[in-house]
C-alpha positions as CSV (number, residue, x, y, z in Angstrom):
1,X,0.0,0.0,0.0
2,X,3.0,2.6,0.9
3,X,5.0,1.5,-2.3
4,X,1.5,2.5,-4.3
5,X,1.6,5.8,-2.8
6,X,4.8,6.7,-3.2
7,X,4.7,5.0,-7.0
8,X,1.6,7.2,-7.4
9,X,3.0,10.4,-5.8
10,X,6.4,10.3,-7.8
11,X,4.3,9.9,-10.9
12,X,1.8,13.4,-9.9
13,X,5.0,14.9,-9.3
14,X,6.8,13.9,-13.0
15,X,3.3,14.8,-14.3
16,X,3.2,18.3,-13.1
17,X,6.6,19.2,-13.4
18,X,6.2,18.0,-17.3
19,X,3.3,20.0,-17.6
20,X,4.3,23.3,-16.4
21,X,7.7,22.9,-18.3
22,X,5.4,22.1,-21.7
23,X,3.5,25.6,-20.1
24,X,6.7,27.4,-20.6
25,X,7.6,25.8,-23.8
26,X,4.3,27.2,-25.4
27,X,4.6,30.5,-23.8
28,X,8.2,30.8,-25.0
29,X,7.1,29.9,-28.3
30,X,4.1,32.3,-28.5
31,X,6.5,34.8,-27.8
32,X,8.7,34.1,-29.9
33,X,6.8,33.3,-33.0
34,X,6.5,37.0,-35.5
35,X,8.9,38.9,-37.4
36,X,12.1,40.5,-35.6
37,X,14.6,43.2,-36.5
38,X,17.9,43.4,-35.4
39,X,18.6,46.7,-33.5
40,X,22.5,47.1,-33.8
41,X,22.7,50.1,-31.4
42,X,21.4,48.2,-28.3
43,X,23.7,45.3,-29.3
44,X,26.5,44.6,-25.9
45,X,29.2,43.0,-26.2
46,X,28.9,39.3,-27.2
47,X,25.1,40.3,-27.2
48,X,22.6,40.9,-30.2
49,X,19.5,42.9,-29.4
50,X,16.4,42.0,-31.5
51,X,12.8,44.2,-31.5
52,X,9.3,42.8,-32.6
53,X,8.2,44.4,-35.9
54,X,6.2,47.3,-34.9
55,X,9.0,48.9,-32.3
56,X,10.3,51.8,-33.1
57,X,13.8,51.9,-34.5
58,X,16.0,54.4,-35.7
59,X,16.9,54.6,-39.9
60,X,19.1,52.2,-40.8
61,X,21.0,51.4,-44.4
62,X,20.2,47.8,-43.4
63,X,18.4,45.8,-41.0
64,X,18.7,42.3,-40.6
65,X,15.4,40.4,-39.9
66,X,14.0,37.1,-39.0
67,X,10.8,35.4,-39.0
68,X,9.5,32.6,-36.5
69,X,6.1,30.6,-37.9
70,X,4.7,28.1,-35.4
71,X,5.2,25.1,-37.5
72,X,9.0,25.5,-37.3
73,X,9.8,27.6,-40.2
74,X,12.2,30.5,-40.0
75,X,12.9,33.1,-43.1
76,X,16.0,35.5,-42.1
77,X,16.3,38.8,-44.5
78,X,20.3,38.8,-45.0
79,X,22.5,41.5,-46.7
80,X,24.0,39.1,-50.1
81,X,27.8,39.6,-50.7
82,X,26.5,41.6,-53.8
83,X,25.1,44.0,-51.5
84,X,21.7,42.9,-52.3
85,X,19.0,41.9,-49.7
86,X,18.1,38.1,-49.8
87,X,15.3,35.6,-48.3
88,X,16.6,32.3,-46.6
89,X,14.3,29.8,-45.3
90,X,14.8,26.9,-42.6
91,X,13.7,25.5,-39.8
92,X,14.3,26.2,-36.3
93,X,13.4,24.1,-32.9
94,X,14.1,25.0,-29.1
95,X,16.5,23.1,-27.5
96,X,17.5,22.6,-23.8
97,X,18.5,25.6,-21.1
98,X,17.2,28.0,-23.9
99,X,18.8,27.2,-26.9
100,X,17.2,28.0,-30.0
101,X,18.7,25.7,-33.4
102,X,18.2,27.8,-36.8
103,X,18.7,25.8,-39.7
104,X,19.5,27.0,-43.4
105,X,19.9,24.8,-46.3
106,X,23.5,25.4,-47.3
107,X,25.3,26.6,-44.1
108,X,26.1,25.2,-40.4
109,X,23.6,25.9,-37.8
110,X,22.9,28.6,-35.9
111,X,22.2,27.9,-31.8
112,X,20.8,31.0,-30.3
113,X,21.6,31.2,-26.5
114,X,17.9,33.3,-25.7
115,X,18.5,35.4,-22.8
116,X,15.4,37.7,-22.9
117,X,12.4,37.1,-24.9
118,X,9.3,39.3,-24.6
119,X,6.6,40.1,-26.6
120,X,9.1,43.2,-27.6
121,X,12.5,41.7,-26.5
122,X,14.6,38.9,-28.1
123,X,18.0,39.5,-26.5
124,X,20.6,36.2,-27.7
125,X,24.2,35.8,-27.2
126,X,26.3,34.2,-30.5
């Protein structure tokens, strides 16, 4: 009878803490999902500084941007070596202690360390 409630209390707790870290996970994800512009003057060092489309920013030859879409796909607005501006597209998935993967066809990985997201705030360090 003990061993059942302990067997049944370990499992409640493994249950909740699952839950409330697959809570985060879509809360993370709602916030991160949307189009972002870099904002190089609030970059710090080791430190990139990206705003929600809609903030306010300063003018700016060129800014890079990246889009989040909830089924895992990612288009990034680069500057070309011509000096042209150019679509990629990939994929991108959150991995563990807030690491975020971005994936282009083409060219290594990307892993994102996130440390700030907010509706208005995506602050990574590369």
């Amino acid at each position: 009878m003990t061993k059942s409630l302990l067997l049944y209390a370990g499992l409640a707790i493994i249950l909740s803490c699952s839950s409330a870290k697959n809570s985060a996970n879509r809360q993370r994800t709602s916030d991160l999902i949307g189009k972002w512009v870099h904002v190089f003057e609030e970059d710090s060092s080791g430190e990139k500084q990206y705003r929600s489309e809609g903030y306010p920013v300063g003018p700016a030859r060129f800014r890079e941007q990246i889009t989040f879409e909830k089924e895992g796909e990612v288009t990034m607005l680069q500057l070309a070596p011509n000096d042209a501006h150019e679509f990629v597209t990939g994929q991108w998935e959150w991995q563990a202690d807030n690491r975020l993967k971005i994936s282009f066809p083409e060219q290594p990985p990307m892993v994102w360390e996130v440390l700030e997201l907010t509706s208005e705030s995506l602050k990574i360090k590369n």
